[in-house]
C-alpha positions in Angstrom: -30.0 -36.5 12.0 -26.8 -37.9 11.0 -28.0 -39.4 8.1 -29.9 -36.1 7.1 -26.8 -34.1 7.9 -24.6 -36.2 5.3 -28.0 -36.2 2.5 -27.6 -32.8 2.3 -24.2 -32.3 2.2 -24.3 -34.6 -0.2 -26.6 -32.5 -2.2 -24.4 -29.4 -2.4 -21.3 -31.7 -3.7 -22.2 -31.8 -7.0 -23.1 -28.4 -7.6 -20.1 -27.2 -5.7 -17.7 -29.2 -8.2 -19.5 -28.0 -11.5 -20.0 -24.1 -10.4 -16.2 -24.4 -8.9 -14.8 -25.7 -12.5 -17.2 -23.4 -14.7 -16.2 -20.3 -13.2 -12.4 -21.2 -12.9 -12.2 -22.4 -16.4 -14.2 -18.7 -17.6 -12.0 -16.9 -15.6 -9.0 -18.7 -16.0 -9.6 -18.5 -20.2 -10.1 -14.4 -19.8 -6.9 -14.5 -17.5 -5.1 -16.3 -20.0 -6.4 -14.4 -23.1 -5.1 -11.1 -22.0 -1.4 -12.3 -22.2 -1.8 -14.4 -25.2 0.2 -12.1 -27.3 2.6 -12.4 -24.5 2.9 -16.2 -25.1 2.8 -17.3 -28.2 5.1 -16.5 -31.1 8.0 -16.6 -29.2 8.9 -20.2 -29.4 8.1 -21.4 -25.5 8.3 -24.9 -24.6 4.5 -26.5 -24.0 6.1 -27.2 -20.3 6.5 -23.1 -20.0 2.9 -22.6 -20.7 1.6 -25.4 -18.6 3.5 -24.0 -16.3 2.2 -20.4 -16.8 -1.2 -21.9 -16.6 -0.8 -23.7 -13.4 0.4 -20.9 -11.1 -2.5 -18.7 -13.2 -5.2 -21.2 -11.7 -4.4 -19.9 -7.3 -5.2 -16.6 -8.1 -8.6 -18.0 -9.8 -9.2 -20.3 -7.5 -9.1 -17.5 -4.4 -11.9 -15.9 -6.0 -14.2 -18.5 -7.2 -14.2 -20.8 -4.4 -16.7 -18.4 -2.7 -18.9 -18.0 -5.4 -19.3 -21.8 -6.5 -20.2 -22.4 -2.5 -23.5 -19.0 -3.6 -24.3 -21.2 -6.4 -24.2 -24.6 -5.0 -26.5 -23.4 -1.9 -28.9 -21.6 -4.1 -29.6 -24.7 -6.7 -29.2 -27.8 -3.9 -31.6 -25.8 -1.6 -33.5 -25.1 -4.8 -34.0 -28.2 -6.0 -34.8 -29.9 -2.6 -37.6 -27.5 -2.1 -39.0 -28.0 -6.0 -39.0 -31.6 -5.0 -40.9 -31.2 -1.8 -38.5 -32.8 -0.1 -38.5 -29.6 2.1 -42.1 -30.2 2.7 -40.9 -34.2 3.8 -38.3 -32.6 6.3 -40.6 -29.8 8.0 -43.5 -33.0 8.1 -40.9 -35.0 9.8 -40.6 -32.1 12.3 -37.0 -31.1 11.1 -36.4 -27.6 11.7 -35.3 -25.3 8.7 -32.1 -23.9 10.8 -31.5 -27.5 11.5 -31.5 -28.5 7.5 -28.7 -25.1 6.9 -26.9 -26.0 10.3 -24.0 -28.6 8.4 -23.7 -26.8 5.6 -22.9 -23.4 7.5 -20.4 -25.8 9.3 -19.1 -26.8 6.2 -18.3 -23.7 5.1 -16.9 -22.9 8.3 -14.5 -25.5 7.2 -13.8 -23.9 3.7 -13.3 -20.9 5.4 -10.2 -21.8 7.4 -8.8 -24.2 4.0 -9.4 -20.4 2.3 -7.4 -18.3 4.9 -4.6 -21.3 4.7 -4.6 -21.0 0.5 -4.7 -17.1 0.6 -2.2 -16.8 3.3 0.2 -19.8 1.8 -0.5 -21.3 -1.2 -1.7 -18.2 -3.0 1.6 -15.3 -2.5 3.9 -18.0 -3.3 1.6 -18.9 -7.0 1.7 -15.3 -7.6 5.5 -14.9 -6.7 6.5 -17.3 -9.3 3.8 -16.2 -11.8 5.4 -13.0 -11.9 8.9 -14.1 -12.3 7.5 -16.4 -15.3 6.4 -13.4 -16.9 9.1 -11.3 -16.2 11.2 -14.3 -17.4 8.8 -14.5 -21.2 9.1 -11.0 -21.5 12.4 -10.6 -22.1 12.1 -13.6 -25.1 12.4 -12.6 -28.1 10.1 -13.7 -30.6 10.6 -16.7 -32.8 11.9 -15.3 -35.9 9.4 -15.6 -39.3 10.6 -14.8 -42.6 8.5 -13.7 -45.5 9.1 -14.6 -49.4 9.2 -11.3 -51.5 9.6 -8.7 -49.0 12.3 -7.4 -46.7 12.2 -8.9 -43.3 13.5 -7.2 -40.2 15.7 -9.8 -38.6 17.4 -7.5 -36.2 15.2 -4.7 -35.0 17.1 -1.4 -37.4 20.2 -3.2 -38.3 19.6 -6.3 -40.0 17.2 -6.6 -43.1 17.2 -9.7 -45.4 15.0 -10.4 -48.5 14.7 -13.6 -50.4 12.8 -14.2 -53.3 11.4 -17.7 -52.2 12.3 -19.7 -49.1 11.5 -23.8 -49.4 9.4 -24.5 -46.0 10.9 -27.7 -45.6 14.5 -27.2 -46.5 14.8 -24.0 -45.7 16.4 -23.3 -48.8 16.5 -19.8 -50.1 17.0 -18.4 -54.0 17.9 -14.6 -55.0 18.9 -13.4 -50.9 19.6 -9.5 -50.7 21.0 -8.9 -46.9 21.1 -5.2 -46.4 23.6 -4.7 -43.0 23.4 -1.8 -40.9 25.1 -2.7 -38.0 27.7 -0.4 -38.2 26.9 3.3 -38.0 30.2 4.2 -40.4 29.4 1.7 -42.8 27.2 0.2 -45.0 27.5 -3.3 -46.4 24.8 -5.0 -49.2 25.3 -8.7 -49.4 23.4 -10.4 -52.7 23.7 -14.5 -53.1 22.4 -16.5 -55.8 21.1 -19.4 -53.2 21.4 -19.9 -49.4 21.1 -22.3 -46.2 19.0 -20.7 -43.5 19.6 -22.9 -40.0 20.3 -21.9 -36.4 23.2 -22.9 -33.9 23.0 -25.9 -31.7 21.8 -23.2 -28.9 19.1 -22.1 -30.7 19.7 -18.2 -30.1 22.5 -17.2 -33.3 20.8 -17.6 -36.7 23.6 -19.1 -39.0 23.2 -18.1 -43.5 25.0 -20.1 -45.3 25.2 -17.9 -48.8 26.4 -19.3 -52.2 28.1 -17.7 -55.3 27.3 -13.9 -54.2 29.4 -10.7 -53.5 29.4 -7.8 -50.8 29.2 -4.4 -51.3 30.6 -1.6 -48.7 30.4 2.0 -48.5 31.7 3.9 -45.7 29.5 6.7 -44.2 32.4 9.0 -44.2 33.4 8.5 -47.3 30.5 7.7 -50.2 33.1 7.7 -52.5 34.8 4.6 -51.9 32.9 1.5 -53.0 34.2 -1.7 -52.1 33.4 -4.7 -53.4 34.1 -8.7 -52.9 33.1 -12.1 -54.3 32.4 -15.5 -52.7 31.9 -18.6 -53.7 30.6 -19.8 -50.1 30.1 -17.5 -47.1 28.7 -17.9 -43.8 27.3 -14.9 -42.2 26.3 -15.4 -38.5 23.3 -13.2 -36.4 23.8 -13.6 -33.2 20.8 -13.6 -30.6 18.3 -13.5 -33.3 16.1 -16.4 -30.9 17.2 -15.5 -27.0 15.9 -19.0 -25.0 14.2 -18.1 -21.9 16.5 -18.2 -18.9 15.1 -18.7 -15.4 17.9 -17.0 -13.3 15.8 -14.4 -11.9 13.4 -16.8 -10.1 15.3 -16.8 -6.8 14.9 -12.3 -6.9 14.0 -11.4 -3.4 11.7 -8.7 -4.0 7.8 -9.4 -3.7 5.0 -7.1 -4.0 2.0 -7.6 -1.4 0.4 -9.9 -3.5 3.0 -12.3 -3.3 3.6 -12.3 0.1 2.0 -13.7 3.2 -0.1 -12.4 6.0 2.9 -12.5 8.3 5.1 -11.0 6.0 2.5 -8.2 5.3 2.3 -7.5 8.9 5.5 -7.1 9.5 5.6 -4.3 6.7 3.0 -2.9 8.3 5.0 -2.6 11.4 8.0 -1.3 10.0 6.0 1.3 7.9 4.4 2.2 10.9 7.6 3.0 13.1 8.5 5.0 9.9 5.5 7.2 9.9 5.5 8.0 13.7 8.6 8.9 13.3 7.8 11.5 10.8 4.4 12.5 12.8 6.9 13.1 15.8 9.0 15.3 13.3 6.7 17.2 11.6 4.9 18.1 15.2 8.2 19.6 16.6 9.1 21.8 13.1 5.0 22.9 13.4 6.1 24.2 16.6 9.3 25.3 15.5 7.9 27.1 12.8 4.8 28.8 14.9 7.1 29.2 18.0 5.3 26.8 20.2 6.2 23.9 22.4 5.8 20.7 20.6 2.7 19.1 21.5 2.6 15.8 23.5 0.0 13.5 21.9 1.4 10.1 21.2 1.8 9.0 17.7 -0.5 6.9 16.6 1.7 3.5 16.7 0.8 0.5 14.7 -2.9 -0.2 13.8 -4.4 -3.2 15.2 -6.0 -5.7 12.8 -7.0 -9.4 11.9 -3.5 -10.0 10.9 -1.7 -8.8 14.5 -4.0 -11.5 16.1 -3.6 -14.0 13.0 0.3 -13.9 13.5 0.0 -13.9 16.6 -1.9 -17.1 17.1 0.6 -18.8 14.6 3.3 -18.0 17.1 1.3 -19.0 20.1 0.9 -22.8 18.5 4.8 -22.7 17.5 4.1 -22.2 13.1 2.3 -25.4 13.1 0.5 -24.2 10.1 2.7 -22.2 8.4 6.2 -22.4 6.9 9.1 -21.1 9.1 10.2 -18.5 6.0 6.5 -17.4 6.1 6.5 -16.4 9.7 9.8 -14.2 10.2 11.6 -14.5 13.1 11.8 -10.4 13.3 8.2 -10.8 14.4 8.7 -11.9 17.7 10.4 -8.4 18.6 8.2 -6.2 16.1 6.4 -4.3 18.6 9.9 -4.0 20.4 11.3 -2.1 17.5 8.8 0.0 17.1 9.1 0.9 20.7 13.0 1.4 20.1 12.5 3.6 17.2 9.2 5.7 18.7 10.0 6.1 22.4 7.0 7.8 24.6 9.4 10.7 25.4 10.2 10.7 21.2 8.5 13.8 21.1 9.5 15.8 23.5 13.3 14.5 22.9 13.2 15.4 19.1 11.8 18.8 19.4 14.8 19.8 22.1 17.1 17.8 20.3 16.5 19.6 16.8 18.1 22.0 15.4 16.2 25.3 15.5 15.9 26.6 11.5 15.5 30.3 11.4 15.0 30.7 7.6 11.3 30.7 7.2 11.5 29.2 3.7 13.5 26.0 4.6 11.5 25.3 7.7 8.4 25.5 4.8 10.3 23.2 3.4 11.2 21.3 5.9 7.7 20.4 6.9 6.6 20.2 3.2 9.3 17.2 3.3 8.0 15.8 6.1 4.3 15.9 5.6 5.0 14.1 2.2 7.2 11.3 4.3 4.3 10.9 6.8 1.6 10.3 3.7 3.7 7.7 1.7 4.5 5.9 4.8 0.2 6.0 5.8 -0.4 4.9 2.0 2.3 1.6 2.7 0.1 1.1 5.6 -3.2 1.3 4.1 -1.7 -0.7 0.8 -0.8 -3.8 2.9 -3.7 -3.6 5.9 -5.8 -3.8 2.7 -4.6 -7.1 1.6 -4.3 -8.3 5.1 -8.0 -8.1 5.6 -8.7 -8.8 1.6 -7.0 -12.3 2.4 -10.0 -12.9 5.3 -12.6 -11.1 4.2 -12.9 -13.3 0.8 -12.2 -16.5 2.9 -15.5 -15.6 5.1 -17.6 -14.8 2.2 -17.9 -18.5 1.9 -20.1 -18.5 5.4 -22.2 -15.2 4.3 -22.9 -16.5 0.9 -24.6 -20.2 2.9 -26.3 -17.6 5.3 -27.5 -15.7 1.8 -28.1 -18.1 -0.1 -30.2 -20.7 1.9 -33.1 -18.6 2.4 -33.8 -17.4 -0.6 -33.9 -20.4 -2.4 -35.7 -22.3 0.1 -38.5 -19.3 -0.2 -38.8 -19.3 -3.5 -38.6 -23.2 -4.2 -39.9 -22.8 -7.9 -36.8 -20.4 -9.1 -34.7 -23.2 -10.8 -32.1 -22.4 -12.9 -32.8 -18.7 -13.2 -33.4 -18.2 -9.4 -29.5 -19.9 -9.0 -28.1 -17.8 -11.9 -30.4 -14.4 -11.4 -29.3 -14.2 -7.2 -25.7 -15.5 -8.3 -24.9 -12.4 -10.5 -26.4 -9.8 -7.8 -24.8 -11.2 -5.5 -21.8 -11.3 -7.0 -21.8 -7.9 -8.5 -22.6 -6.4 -5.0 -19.6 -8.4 -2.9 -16.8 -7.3 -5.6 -17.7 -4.3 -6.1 -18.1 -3.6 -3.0 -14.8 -5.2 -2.1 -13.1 -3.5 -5.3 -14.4 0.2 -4.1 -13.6 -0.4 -0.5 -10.0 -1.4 -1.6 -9.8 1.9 -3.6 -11.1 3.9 -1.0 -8.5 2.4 1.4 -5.9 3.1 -0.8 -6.6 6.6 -1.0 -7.1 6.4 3.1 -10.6 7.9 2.8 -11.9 4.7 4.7 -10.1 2.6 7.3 -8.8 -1.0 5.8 -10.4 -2.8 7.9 -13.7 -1.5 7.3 -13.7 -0.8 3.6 -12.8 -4.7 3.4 -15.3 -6.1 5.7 -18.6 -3.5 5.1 -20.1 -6.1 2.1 -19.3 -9.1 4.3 -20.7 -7.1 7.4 -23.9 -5.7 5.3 -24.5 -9.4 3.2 -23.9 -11.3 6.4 -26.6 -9.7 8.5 -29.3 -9.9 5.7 -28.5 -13.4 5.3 -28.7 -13.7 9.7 -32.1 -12.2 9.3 -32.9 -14.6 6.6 -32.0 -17.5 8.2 -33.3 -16.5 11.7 -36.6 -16.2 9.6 -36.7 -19.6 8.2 -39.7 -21.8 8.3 -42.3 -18.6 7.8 -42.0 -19.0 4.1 -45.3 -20.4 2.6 -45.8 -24.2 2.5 -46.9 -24.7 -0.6 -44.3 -25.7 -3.6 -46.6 -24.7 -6.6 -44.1 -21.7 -6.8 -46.5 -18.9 -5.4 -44.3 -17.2 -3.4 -43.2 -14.4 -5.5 -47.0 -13.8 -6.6 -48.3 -14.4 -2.6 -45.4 -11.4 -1.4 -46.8 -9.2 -4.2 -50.7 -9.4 -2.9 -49.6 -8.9 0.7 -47.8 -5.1 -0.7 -50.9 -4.5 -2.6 -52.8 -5.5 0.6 -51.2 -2.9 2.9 -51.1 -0.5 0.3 -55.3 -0.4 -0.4 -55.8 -0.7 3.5 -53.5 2.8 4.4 -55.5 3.7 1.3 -58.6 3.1 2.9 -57.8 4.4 6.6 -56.7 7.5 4.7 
């Protein structure tokens, strides 16, 4: 069974590796093409956009590792059927489960590489991607100058014209500069010729101007006209080309796509403590305000989730998988805190403790404030719960999409290419947007996080269950009749109720 177990393993290898490089390099190229006028034209270094595309390919790769594993089942399973090799294995008296058993261990395996590069790997890609991009953003772009019409060298203060500029030499003939730098005066520089270079740094652009004058007027007084002559003159524009400095890599903000489960947890606590806080709050000024005794129902404390057992277990094992800045050491006393900040006598204690507002309108106020504190605290919650699970929920698509994809294309062995494509896009249009509506939903905390993450892995998974349990009551035959056999069995039922009726 060994050698069966490794043959069709073997099978799904190639498939994996095509679908896997196909659908990273299509997504990568529309990730890429939406900031392309973000790239070029501003003079970057091929090492900056290598770069840029190497921290792009984590966030593509967390998406289409899961789909690859849909496609690779449907066409390996596919093709073994069309083959009747299938038909060889069931002969030999191998059972169907038995044939999907090591590739649904397989993908158990993918699974936990997946949590690992979404947890890891993936915030830290995405943390550096952004301060690349914040980093090309503030470059300038490379400057272009035009023969025969006025550039704009600096944006409303600098305009140069020059009635031909050699490509090579960068020679210029007939240069007008018009200067407007200086809001109380006006200066119009004309040169017969002209150098045009830049400094050793790259960022001031340097004019070298021959056998020209300046004129200046003043703003205040049009009157006055001042004039000057040159032989040789070198005007300087300074920061014309700004090089892209990397100082702000090290900034310690990070938004919860670039941080890790542990990290989001620990948010989650700390948001948490914030919001029972203000539930305990707004319950004694309702009281206050209706002349009532505080009621004494608990807060609701901090929600328990995959990521509470996740960090957790990394902290049982001692951060054996996961880097000591990814696992804060806060964590260890998280609940403590919130148990410091929320006490069970909180409520009572705040309501006695509070100072009793008489004015109608600023206890309306008051509770106005604190409703509003209470619901941006709950949306922090929801924001980062809905990553957590996001992060595990994508990582066990890998195991529903085997369960899914098995079945079907061991029952309809004659699908080929279309079957593998055809299933591929439903499925994939169900799962994200599915995942994209529950992530909405969550956001707007209309659904719990937890569910709205996990219903399309939940729903998908126990199709593909049922699928699976079902295997080996598909028709034996591989002439492709499947579709066509299903179709007379409807029609079959159908005329009999017809004919009982």
């Amino acid at each position: 069974m060994k050698i069966v177990s490794r043959y069709v393993l073997k099978e799904h290898l190639g498939p994996l590796v095509f679908a896997l490089s196909a659908l990273t390099s299509l997504l990568l190229l529309n990730f890429v093409a939406k900031r392309f006028g973000d790239l070029v034209g501003k003079g970057l270094p091929w090492t900056v956009i290598a770069e840029f595309l190497l921290l792009s390919v984590p966030f593509t790769l967390a998406m289409t590792l899961p789909m690859a594993v849909l496609v690779a089942t449907l066409h390996a399973f596919s093709r073994l059927a069309s083959e009747n090799e299938i038909t060889a294995f069931k002969a030999s008296g191998v059972s169907m489960q038995r044939l999907v058993r090591p590739v649904i261990i397989a993908s158990a395996f993918l699974t936990f590489f997946m949590i690992w590069f979404n947890d890891q790997v993936l915030p830290r890609a995405n943390h550096r991607l952004a301060n690349l991009q914040s980093s090309i953003a503030r470059v300038k772009p490379t400057l272009a100058l035009n023969e025969q019409v006025i550039n704009e060298v600096v944006p409303r203060q600098l305009f140069l014209r020059a009635g031909r500029i050699a490509a090579g030499t960068n020679q210029m003939r007939d240069v007008t500069i018009f200067d407007l730098s200086e809001p109380t005066q006006r200066r119009t520089i004309i040169a017969d010729s002209g150098y045009l270079a830049f400094s050793a740094t790259g960022e001031d652009l340097l004019l070298t101007l021959y056998h020209g004058g300046m004129t200046s007027v003043e703003a205040a007084k049009p009157e006055r006209l001042q004039r000057s002559f040159f032989d040789v003159d070198i005007f300087k524009v300074r920061g014309v080309a700004a090089r892209l400095e990397r100082a702000d890599d090290r900034r310690s903000f990070r938004s919860d796509r670039e941080m890790s489960v542990c990290e989001l947890q620990e948010r989650v606590s700390t948001s948490s403590a914030q919001r029972d806080t203000a539930w305990v709050r707004l319950a004694g000024a309702e009281a206050r305000a209706k002349r009532e005794n505080a009621r004494s129902a608990e807060p609701p404390g901090t929600p328990l989730g995959v990521g509470e057992f996740y960090c957790a277990a990394l902290r049982t094992v001692g951060g054996w998988f996961s880097p000591e800045e990814a696992i804060a050491a806060t964590l260890d006393q998280a609940p403590d805190k919130v148990k410091q900040v929320i006490p069970p006598s909180a409520g009572a204690r705040i309501a006695a403790e509070s100072e009793v507002v008489q004015d109608p309108t600023v206890q309306t106020m008051m509770i106005e404030g604190l409703a509003m504190e209470l619901q941006i605290a709950q949306g922090t919650i929801d924001r980062h719960r809905v990553e957590i699970e996001k992060k595990f929920a994508i990582a066990t698509a890998c195991i529903v999409f085997v369960l899914l994809g098995a079945p079907i294309a061991l029952r309809f062995p004659r699908g080929g290419v279309g079957l593998t494509i055809g299933v591929s896009l439903g499925v994939f249009g169900i799962y994200y947007v599915g995942l994209l509506g529950g992530e909405a939903l969550a956001d707007r905390d209309l659904v719990d996080p937890a569910l709205a993450m996990w219903f399309t892995n939940i729903l998908l998974g126990i199709v593909g269950v049922i699928l699976t349990a079902r295997l080996g009551s598909e028709g034996s035959t591989a002439r492709g009749s499947e579709t066509s056999e299903w179709w007379n069995r409807i029609l079959e039922r159908f005329r009999r109720k017809r004919g009982v009726a």
